[in-house]
N, C-alpha and C positions, 0 to 999 in steps of 0.2 A: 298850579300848585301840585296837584295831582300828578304833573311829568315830575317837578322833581323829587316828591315822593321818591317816585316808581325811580329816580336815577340813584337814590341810596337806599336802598330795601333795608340794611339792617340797622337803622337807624327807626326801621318802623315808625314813620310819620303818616302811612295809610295801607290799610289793609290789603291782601292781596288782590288784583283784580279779578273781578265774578264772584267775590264771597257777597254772603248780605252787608255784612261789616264795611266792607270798601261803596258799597250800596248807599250806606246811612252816612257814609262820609260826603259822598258824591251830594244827596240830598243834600245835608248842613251847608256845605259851600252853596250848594243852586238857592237855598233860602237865605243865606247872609247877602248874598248880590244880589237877589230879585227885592227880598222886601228890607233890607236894613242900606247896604253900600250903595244902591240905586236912588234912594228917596234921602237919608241923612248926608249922603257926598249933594246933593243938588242946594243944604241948605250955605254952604260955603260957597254962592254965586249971590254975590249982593246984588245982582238983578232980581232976583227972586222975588217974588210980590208976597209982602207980609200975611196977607192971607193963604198962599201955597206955604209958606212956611210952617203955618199952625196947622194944617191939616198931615204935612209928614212930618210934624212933631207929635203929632194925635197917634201917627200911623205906626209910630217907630219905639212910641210908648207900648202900645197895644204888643206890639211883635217881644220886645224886650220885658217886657211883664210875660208874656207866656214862655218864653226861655228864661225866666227867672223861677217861675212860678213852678213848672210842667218838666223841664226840659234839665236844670240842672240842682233842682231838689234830691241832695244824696250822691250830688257826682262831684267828680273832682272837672273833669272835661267835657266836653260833650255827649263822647266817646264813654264816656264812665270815667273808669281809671284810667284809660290812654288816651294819652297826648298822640296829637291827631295832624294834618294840615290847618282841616279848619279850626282850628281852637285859635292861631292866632291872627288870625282874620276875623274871627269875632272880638278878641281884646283889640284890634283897632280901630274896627266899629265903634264900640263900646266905649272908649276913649275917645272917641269924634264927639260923646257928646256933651264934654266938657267945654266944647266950643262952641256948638250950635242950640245952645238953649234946651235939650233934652235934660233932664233932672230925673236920674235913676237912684238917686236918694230912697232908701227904702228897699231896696232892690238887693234883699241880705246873698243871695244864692251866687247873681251876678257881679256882686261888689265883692264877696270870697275869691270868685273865677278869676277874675282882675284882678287880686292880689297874690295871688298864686302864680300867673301869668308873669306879673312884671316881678316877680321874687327869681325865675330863672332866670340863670345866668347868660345863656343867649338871647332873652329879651333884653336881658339889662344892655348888654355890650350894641344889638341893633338899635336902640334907643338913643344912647351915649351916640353912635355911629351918623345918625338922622338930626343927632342936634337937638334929641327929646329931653334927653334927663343932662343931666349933669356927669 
């Protein structure tokens, strides 16, 4: 995600490399695939044993309450105001958990970010694209 950032700079999708900025985006991405796209993508393997499932649905609650909670109380993105790489790697996270039993019901911060998310217009058109929306 990060290359193709960096292959349209002025579209500013991420900051430049070596600032802190490009720093906290690098993070965001390392913590949606270590602890959210790692453990919520595993519950879409209907081998999965219903007990591993309720423990990274425990896990994915926990993570997702603290980025609702901590993380984007007062933001529009992660990022703050800027729309980022990772911003929409976490609205399809985020949206995985309509499928997998995750209920972010309650979840005012991150259910705002999600509808701000799928209101742009190149989400909408990737979505339409993917066969998501209509």
């Amino acid at each position: 995600m990060q290359d193709l950032a960096d292959q349209v700079p002025a579209k500013n999708l991420a900051p430049a490399n070596g600032t802190m900025a490009r720093h906290r985006v690098q993070e965001w991405l390392n913590f949606i695939t270590s602890e959210l796209h790692k453990g919520v993508g595993g519950l879409f393997n209907p081998a999965m044993p219903e007990d591993g499932k309720t423990v990274i649905r425990a896990k994915a609650m926990s993570c997702l309450q603290w980025v609702d909670d901590e993380q984007l109380e007062g933001k529009q993105y992660l990022m703050g105001d800027a729309f980022s790489v990772a911003d929409p790697y976490l609205f399809t996270i985020a949206n995985w958990t309509k499928h997998t039993g995750i209920d972010i019901t309650g979840m005012n911060n991150l259910s705002a970010f999600q509808a701000r998310m799928a209101a742009r217009p190149a989400v909408q058109a990737a979505m339409k694209a993917e066969g998501l929306s209509k």
